[in-house]
C-alpha positions as CSV (number, residue, x, y, z in Angstrom):
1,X,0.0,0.0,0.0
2,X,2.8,2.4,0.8
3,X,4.5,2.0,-2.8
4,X,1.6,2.8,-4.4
5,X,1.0,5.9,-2.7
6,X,4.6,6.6,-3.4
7,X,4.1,6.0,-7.2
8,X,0.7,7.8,-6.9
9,X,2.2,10.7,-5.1
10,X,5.4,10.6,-7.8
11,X,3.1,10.8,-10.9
12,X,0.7,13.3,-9.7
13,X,3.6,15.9,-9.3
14,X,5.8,15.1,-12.5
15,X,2.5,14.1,-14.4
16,X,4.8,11.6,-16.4
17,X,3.8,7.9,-17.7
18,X,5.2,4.6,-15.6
19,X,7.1,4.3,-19.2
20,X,8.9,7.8,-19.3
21,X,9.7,7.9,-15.4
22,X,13.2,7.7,-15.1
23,X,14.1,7.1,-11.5
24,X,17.7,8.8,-10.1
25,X,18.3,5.5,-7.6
26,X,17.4,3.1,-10.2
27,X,20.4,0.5,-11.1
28,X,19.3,0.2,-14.8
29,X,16.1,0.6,-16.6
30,X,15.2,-2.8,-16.0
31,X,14.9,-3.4,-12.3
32,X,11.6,-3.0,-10.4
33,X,11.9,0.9,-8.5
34,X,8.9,1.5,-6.5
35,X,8.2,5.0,-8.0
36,X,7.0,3.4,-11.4
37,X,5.7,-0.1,-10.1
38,X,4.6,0.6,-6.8
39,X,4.1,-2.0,-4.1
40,X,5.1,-4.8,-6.3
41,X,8.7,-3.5,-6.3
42,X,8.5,-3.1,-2.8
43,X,11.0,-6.1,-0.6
44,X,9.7,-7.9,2.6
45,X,11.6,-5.7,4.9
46,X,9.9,-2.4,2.7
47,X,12.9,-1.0,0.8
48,X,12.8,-0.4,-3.1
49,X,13.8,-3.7,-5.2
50,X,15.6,-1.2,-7.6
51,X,17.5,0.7,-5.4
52,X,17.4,-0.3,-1.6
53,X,16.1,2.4,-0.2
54,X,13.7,2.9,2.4
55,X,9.9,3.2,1.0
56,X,8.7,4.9,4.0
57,X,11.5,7.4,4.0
58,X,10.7,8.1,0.0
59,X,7.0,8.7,0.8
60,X,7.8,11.3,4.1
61,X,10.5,13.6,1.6
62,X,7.8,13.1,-1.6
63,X,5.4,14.4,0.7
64,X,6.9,17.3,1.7
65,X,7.4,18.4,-1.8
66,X,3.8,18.8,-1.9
């Protein structure tokens, strides 16, 4: 539920496509990131497949940029 409202909050403010969104943590093009796929790139301990990062600590700073 969290990634989604990641991705949700991350497309609302670019307004860009899952298929243009290019994500700055992302290892390569091809790896799940949580700002395009939402929870299904999410890992069991909540971090970003694609990156490693926190999903929690994404949604707080996407948040305040809104």
């Amino acid at each position: 539920m969290i990634g989604n409202e990641y991705r949700d909050l991350v497309m609302k403010r670019t307004g860009l496509k899952k298929e243009e969104l290019e994500c700055p943590r992302e290892q390569s093009a091809v790896t799940p990131c949580v700002a395009r796929d939402g929870d299904l790139a999410m890992t069991d301990d909540g971090k970003c497949a694609g990156c490693g990062h926190s999903v929690l600590d994404l949604v707080i700073k996407e948040r305040e940029k809104t």
